[in-house]
N, CA, C, O and CB atoms as a CASP TS submission, in Angstrom:
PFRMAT TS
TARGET T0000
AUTHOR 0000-0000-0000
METHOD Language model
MODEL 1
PARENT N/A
ATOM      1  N   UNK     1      -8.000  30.387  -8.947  1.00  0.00           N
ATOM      2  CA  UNK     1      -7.024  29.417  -8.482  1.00  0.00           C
ATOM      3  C   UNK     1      -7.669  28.418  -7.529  1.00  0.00           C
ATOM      4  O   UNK     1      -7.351  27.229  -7.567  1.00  0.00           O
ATOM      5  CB  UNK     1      -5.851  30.122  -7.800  1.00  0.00           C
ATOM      6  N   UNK     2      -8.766  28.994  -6.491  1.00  0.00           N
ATOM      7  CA  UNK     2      -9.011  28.247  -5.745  1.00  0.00           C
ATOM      8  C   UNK     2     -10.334  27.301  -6.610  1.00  0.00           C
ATOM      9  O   UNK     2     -10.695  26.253  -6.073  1.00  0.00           O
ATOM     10  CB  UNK     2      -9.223  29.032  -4.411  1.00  0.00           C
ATOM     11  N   UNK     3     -10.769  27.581  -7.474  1.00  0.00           N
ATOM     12  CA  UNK     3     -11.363  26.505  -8.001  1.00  0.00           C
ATOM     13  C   UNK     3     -11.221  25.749  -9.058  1.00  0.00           C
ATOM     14  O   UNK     3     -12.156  25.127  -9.561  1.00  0.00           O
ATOM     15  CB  UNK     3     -12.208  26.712  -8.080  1.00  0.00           C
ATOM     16  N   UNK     4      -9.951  25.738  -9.517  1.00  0.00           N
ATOM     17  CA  UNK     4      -8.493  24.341  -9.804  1.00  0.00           C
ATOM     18  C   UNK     4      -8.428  23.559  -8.964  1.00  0.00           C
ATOM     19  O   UNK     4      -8.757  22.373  -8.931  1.00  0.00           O
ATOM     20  CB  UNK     4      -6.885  24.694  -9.809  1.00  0.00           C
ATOM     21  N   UNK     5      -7.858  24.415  -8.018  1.00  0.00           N
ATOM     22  CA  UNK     5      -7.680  23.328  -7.008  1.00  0.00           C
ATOM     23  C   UNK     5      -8.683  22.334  -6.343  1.00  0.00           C
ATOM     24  O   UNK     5      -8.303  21.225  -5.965  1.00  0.00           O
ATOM     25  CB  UNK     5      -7.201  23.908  -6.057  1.00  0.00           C
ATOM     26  N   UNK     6     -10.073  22.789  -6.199  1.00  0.00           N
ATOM     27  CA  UNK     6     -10.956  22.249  -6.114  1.00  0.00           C
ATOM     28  C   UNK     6     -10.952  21.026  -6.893  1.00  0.00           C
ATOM     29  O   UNK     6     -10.808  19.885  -6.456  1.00  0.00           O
ATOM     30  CB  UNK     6     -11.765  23.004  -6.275  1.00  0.00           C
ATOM     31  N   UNK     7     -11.219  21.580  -8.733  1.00  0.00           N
ATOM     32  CA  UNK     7     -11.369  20.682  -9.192  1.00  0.00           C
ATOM     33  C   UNK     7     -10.635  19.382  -9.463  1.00  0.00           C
ATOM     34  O   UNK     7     -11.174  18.279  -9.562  1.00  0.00           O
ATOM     35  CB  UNK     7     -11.646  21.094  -9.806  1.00  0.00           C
ATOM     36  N   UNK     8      -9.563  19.599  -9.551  1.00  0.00           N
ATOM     37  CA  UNK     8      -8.323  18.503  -9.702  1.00  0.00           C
ATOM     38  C   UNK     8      -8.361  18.038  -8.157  1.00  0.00           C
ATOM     39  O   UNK     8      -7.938  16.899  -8.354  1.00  0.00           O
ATOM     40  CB  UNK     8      -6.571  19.245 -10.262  1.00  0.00           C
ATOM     41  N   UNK     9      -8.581  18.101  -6.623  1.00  0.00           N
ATOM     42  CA  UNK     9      -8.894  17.476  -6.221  1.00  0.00           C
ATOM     43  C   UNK     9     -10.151  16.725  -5.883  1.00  0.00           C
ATOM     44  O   UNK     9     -10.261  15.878  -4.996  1.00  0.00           O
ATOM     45  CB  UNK     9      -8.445  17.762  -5.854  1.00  0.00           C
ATOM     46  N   UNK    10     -11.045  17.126  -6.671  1.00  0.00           N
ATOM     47  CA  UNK    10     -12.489  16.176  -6.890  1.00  0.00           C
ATOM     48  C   UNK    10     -11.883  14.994  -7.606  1.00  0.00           C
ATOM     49  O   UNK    10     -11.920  13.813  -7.262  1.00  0.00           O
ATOM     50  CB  UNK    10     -13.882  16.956  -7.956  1.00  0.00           C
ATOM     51  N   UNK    11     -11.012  15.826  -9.243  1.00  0.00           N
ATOM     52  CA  UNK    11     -10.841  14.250  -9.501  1.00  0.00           C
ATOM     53  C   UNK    11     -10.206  13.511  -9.224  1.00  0.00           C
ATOM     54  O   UNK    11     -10.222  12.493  -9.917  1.00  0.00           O
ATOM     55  CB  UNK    11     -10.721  13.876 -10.305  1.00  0.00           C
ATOM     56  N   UNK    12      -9.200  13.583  -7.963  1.00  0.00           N
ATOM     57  CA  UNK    12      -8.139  12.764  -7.789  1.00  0.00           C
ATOM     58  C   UNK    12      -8.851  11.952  -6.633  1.00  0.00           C
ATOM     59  O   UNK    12      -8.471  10.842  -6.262  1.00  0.00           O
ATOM     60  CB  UNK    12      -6.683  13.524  -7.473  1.00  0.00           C
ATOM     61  N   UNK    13     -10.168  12.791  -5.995  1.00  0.00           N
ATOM     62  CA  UNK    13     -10.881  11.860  -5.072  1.00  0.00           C
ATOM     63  C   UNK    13     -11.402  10.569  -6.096  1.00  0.00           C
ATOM     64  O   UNK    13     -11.224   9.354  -6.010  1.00  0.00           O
ATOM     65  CB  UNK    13     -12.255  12.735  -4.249  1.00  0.00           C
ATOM     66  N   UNK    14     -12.060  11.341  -7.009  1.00  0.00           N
ATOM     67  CA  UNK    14     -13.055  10.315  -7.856  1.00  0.00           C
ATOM     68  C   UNK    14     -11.843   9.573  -8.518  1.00  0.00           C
ATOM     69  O   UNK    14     -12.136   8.379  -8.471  1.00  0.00           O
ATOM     70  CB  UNK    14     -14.306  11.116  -9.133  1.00  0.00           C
ATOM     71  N   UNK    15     -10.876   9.694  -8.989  1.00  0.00           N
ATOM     72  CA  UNK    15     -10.107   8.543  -9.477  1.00  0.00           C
ATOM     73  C   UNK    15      -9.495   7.304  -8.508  1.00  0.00           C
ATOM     74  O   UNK    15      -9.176   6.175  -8.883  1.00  0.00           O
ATOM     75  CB  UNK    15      -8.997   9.168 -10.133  1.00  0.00           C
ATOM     76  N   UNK    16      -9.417   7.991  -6.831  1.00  0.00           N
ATOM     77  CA  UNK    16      -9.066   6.785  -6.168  1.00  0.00           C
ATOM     78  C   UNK    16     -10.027   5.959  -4.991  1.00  0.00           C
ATOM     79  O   UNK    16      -9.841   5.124  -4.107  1.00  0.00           O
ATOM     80  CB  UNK    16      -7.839   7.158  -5.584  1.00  0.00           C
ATOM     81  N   UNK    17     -11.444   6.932  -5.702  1.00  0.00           N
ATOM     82  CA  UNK    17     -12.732   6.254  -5.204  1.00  0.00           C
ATOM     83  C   UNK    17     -12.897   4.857  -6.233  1.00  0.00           C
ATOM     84  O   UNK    17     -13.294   3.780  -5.787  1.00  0.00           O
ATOM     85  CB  UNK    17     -14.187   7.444  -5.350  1.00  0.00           C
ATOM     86  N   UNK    18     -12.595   5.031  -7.393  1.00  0.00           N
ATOM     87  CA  UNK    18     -13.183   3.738  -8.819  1.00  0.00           C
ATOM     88  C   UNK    18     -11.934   3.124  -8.130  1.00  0.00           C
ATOM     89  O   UNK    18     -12.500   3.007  -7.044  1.00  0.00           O
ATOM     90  CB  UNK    18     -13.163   4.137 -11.152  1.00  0.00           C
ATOM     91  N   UNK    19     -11.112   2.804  -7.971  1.00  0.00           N
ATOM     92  CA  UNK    19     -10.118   2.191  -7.609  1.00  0.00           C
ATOM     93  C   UNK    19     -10.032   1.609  -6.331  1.00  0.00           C
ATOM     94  O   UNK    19      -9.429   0.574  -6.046  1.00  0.00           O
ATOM     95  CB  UNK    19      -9.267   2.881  -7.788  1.00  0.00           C
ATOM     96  N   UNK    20     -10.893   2.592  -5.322  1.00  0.00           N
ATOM     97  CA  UNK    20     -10.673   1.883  -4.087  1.00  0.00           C
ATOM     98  C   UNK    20      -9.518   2.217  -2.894  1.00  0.00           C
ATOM     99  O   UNK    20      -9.691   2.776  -1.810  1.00  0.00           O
ATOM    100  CB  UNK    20     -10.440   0.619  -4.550  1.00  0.00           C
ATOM    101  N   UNK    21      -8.473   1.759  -3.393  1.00  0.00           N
ATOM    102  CA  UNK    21      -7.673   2.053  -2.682  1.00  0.00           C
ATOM    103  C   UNK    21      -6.252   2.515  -3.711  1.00  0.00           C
ATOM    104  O   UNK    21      -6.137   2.212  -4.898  1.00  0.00           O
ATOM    105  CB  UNK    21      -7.619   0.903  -1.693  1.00  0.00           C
ATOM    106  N   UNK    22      -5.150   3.398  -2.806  1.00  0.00           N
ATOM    107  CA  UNK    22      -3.893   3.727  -3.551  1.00  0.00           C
ATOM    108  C   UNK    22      -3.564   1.927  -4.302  1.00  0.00           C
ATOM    109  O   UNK    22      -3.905   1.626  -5.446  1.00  0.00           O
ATOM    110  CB  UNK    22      -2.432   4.479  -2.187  1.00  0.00           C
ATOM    111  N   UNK    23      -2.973   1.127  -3.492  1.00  0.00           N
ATOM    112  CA  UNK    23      -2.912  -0.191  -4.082  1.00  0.00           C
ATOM    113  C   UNK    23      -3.896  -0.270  -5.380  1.00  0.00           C
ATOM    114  O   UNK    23      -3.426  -0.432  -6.507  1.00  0.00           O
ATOM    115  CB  UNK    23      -3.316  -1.281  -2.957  1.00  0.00           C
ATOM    116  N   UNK    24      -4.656  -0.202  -5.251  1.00  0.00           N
ATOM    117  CA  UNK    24      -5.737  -0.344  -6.515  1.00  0.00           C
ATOM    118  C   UNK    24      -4.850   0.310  -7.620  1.00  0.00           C
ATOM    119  O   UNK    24      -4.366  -0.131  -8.663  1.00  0.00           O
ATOM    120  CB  UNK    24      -7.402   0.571  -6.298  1.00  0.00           C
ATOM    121  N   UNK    25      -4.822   1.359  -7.085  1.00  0.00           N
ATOM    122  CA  UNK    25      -5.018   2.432  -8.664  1.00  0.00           C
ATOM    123  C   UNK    25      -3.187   1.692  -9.014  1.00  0.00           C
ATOM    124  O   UNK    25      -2.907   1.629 -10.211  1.00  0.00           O
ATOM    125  CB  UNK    25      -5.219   5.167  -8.312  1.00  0.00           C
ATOM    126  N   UNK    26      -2.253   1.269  -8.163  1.00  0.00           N
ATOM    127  CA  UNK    26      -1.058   1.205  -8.771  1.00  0.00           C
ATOM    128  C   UNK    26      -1.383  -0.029  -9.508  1.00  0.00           C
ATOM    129  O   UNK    26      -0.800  -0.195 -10.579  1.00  0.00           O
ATOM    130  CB  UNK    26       0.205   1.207  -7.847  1.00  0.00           C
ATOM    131  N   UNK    27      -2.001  -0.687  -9.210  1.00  0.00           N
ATOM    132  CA  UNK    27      -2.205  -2.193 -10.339  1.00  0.00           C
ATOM    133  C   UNK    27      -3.357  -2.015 -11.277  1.00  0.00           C
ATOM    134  O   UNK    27      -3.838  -2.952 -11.914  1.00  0.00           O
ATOM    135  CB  UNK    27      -2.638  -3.791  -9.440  1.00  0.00           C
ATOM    136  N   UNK    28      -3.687  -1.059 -11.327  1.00  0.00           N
ATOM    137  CA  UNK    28      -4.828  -0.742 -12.394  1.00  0.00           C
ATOM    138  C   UNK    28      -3.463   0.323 -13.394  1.00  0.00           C
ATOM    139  O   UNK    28      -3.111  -0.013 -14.525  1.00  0.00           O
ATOM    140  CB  UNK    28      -6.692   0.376 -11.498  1.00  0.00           C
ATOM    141  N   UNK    29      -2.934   1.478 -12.722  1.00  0.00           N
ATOM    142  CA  UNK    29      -1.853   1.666 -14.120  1.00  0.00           C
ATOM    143  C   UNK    29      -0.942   0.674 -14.317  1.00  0.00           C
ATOM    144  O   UNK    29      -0.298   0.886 -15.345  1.00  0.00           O
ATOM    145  CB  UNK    29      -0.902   2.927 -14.083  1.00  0.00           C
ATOM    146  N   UNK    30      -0.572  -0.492 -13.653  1.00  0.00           N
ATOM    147  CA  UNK    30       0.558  -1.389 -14.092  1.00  0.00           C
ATOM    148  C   UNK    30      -0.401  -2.468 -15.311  1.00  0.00           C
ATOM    149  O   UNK    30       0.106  -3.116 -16.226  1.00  0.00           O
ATOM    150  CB  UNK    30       1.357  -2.363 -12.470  1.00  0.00           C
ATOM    151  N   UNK    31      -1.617  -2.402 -15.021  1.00  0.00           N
ATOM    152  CA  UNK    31      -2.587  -3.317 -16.533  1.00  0.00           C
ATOM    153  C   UNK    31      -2.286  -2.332 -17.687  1.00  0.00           C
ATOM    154  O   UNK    31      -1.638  -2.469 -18.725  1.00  0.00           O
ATOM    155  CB  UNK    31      -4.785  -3.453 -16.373  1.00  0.00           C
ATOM    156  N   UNK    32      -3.064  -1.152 -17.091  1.00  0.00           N
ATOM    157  CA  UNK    32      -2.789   0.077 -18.621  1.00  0.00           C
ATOM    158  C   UNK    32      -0.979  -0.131 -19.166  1.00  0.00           C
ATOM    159  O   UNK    32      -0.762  -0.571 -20.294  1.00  0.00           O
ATOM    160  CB  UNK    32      -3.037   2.415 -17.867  1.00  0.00           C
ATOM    161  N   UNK    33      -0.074   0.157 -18.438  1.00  0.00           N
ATOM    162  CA  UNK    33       0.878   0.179 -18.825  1.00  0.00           C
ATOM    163  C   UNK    33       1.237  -2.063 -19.653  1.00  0.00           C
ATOM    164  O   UNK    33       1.885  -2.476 -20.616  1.00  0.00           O
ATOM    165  CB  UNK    33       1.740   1.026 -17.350  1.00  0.00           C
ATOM    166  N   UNK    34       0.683  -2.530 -18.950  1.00  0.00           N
ATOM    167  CA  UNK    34       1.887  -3.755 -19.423  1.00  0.00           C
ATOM    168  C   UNK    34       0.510  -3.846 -21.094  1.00  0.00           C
ATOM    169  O   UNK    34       0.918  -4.397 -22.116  1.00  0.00           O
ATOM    170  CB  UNK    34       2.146  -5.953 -17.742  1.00  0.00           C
ATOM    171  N   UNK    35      -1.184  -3.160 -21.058  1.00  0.00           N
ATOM    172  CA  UNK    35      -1.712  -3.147 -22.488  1.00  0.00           C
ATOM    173  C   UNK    35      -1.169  -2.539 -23.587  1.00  0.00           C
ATOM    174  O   UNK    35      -1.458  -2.848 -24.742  1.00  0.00           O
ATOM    175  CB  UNK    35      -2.804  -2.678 -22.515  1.00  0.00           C
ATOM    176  N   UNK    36      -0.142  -1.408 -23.169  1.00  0.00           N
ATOM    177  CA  UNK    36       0.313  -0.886 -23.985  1.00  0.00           C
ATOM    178  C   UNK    36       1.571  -1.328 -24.606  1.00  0.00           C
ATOM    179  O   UNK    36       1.866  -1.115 -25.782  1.00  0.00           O
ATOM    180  CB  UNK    36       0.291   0.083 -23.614  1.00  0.00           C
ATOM    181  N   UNK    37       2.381  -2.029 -23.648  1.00  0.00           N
ATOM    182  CA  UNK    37       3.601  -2.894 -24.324  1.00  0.00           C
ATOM    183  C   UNK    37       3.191  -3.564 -24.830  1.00  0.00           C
ATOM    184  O   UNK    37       3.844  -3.667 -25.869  1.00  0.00           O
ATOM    185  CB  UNK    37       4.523  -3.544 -23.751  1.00  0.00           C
ATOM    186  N   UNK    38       2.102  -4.484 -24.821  1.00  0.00           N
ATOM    187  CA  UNK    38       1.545  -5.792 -25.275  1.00  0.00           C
ATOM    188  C   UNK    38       1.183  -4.978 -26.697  1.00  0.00           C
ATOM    189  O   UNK    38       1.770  -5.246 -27.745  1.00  0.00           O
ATOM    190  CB  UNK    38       0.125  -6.610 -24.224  1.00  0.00           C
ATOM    191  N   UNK    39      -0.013  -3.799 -26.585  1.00  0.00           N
ATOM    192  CA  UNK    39       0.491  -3.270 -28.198  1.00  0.00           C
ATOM    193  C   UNK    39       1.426  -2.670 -29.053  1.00  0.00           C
ATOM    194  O   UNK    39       1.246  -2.252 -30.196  1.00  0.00           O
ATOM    195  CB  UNK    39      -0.028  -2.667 -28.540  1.00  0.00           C
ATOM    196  N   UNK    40       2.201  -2.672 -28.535  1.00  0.00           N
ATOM    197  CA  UNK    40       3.367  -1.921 -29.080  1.00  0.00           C
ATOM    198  C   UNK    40       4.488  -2.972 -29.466  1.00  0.00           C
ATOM    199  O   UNK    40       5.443  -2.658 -30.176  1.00  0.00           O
ATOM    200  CB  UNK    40       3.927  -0.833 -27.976  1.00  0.00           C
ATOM    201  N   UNK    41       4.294  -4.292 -28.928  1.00  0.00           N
ATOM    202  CA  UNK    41       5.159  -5.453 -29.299  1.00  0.00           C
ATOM    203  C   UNK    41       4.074  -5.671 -30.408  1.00  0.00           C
ATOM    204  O   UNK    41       4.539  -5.294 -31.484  1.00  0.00           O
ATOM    205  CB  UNK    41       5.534  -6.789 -28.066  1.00  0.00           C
ATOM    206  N   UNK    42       2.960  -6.082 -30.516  1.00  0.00           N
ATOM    207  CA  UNK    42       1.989  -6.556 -31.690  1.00  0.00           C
ATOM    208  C   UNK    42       2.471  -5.893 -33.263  1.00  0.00           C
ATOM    209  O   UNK    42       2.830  -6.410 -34.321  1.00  0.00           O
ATOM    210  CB  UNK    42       0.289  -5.963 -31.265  1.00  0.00           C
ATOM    211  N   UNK    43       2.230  -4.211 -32.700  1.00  0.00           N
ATOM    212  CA  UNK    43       2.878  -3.582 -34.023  1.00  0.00           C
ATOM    213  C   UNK    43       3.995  -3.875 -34.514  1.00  0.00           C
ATOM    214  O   UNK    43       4.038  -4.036 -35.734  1.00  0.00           O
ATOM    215  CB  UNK    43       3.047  -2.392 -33.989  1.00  0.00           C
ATOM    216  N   UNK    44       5.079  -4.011 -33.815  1.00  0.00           N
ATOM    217  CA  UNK    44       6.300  -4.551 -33.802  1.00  0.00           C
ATOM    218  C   UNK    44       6.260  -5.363 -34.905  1.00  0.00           C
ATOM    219  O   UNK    44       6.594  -4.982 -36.027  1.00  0.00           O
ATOM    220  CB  UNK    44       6.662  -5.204 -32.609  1.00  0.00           C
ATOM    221  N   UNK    45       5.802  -6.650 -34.598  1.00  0.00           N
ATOM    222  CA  UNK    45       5.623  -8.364 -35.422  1.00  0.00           C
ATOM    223  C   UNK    45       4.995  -7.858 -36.496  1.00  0.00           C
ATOM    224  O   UNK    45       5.186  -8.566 -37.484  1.00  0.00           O
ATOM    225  CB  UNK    45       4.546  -9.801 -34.630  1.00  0.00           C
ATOM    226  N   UNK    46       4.017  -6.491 -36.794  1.00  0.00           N
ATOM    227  CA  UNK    46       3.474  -6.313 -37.696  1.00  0.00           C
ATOM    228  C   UNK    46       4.614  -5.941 -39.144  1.00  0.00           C
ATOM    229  O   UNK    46       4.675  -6.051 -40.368  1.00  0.00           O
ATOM    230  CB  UNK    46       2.503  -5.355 -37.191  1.00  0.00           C
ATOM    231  N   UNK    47       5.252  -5.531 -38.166  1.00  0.00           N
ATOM    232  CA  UNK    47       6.004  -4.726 -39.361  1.00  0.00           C
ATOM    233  C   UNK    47       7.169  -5.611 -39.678  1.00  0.00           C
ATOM    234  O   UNK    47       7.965  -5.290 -40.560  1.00  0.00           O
ATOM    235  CB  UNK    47       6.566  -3.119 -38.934  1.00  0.00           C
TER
END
């Protein structure tokens, strides 16, 4: 147990180290999220 926890907080260091800061990481998932509407409207027009 205690080395879960370890690990999932390594990566939650290392995910808001690439990011920088909390601010960061919320506008880095608001890109992922608005790429995925943007494909999901594309398919849309496809069909």
């Amino acid at each position: 147990m205690k080395t879960l926890l370890a690990l999932v907080m390594s990566s939650f260091f290392v995910v808001l180290t690439g990011c920088n800061t909390v601010a960061g990481a919320g506008k880095d998932i608001e890109r992922g999220g608005e790429k995925v509407q943007d494909t999901a409207k594309d398919v849309q027009q496809k069909l």
